[in-house]
C-alpha positions as a Markdown table, in Angstrom:
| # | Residue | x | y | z |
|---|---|---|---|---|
| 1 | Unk | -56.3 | -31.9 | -12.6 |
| 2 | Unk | -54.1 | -35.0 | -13.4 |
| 3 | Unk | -52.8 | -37.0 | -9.6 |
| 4 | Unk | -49.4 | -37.5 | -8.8 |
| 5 | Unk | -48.0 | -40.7 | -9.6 |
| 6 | Unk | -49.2 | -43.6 | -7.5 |
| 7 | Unk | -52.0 | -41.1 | -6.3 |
| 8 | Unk | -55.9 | -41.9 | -7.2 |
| 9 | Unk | -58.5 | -38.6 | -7.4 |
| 10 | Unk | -61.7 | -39.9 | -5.2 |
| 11 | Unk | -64.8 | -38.5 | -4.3 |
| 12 | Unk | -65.3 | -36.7 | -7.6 |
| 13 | Unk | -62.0 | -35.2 | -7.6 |
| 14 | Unk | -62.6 | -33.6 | -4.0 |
| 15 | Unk | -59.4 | -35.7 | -2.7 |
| 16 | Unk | -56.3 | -37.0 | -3.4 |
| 17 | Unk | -55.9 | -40.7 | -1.6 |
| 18 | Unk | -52.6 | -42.8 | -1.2 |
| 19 | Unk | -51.7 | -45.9 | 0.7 |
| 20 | Unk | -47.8 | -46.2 | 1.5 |
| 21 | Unk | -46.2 | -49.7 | 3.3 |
| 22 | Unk | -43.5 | -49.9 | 4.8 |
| 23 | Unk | -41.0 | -53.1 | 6.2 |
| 24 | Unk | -42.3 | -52.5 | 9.6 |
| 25 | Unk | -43.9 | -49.8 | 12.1 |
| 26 | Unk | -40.9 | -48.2 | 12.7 |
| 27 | Unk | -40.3 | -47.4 | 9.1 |
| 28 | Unk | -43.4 | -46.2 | 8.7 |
| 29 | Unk | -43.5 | -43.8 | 12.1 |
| 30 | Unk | -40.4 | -42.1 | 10.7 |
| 31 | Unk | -41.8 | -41.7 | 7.4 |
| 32 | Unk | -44.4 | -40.0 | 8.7 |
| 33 | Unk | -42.3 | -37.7 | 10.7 |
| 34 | Unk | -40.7 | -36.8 | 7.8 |
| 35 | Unk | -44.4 | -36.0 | 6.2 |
| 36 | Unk | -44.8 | -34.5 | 9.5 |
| 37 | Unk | -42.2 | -31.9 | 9.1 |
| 38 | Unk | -42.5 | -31.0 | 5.7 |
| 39 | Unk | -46.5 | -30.1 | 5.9 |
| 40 | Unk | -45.7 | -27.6 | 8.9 |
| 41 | Unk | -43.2 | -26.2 | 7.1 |
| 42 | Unk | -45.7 | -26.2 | 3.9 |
| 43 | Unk | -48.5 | -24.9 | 6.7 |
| 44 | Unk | -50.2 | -27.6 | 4.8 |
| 45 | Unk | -51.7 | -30.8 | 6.7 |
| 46 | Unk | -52.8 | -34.2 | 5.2 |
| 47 | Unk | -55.1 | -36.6 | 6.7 |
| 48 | Unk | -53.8 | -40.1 | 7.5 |
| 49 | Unk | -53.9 | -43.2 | 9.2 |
| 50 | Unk | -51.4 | -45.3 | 10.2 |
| 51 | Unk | -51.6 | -48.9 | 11.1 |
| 52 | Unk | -48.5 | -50.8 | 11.8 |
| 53 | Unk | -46.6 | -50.7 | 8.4 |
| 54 | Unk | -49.1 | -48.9 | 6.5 |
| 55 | Unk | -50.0 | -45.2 | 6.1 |
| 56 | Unk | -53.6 | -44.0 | 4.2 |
| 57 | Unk | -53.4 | -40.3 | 2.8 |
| 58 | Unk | -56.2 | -38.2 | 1.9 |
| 59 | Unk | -55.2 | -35.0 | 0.8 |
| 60 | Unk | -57.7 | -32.1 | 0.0 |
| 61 | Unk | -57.8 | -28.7 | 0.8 |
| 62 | Unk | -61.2 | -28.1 | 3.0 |
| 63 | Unk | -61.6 | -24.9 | 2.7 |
| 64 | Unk | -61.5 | -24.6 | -1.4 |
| 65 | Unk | -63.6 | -27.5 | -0.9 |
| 66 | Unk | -61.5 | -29.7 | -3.0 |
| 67 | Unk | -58.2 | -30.4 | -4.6 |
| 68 | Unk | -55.7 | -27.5 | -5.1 |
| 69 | Unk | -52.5 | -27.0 | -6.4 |
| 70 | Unk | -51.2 | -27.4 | -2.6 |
| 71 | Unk | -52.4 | -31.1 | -2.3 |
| 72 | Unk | -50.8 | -32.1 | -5.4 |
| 73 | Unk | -47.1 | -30.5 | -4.3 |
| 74 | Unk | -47.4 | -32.0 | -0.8 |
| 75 | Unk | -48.5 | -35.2 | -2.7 |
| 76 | Unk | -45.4 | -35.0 | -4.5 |
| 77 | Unk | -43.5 | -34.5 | -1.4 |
| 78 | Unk | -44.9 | -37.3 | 0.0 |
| 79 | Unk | -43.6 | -39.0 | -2.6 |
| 80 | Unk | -39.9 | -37.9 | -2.4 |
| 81 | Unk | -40.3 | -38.5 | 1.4 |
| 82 | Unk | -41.6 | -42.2 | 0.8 |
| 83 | Unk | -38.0 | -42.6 | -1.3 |
C-alpha cells in the first residue's frame, strides 16, 4: 500500500504518520476541528498531538491491526482539510 502524499508508512507499515504546521495555534486548533468533524462523520478517528502550531498524525486502524483502506482516505482528507 503506497501513502498519501506528504505521508510516511512507519512501524512496518502498521501506521500512517504526518506532521502539519501551521502560522500559529489558532490555525492549527481549527484545522483540527475541521479533522475533528470529518473523522466523526467518517466514524473514523486518528491519533494526534498538537503543540502550539504543530499537529502529529498517526493513522492506523487498531483493530485490522494495521493500515487500511480507511486510513489512507481520512489521510487524504486530512490533506484537503490542511488546504
Amino acid at each position: 500500500m503506497d501513502a498519501p502524499e506528504g505521508w510516511t508508512l512507519e512501524d512496518g507499515g502498521k501506521a500512517l504518520v504526518r506532521t502539519f504546521k501551521f502560522k500559529d495555534f489558532s490555525e492549527a486548533f481549527g484545522f483540527l476541528s475541521r479533522v475533528a468533524l470529518h473523522a466523526e462523520k467518517a466514524d473514523h478517528h486518528p491519533e494526534f498531538t498538537s503543540v502550539w502550531n504543530r499537529v502529529d498524525f498517526r493513522l492506523t486502524s487498531h483493530d485490522a491491526g494495521g493500515v487500511t483502506d480507511r486510513d489512507v482516505a481520512l489521510a487524504e482528507a486530512i490533506n484537503r482539510l490542511a488546504g
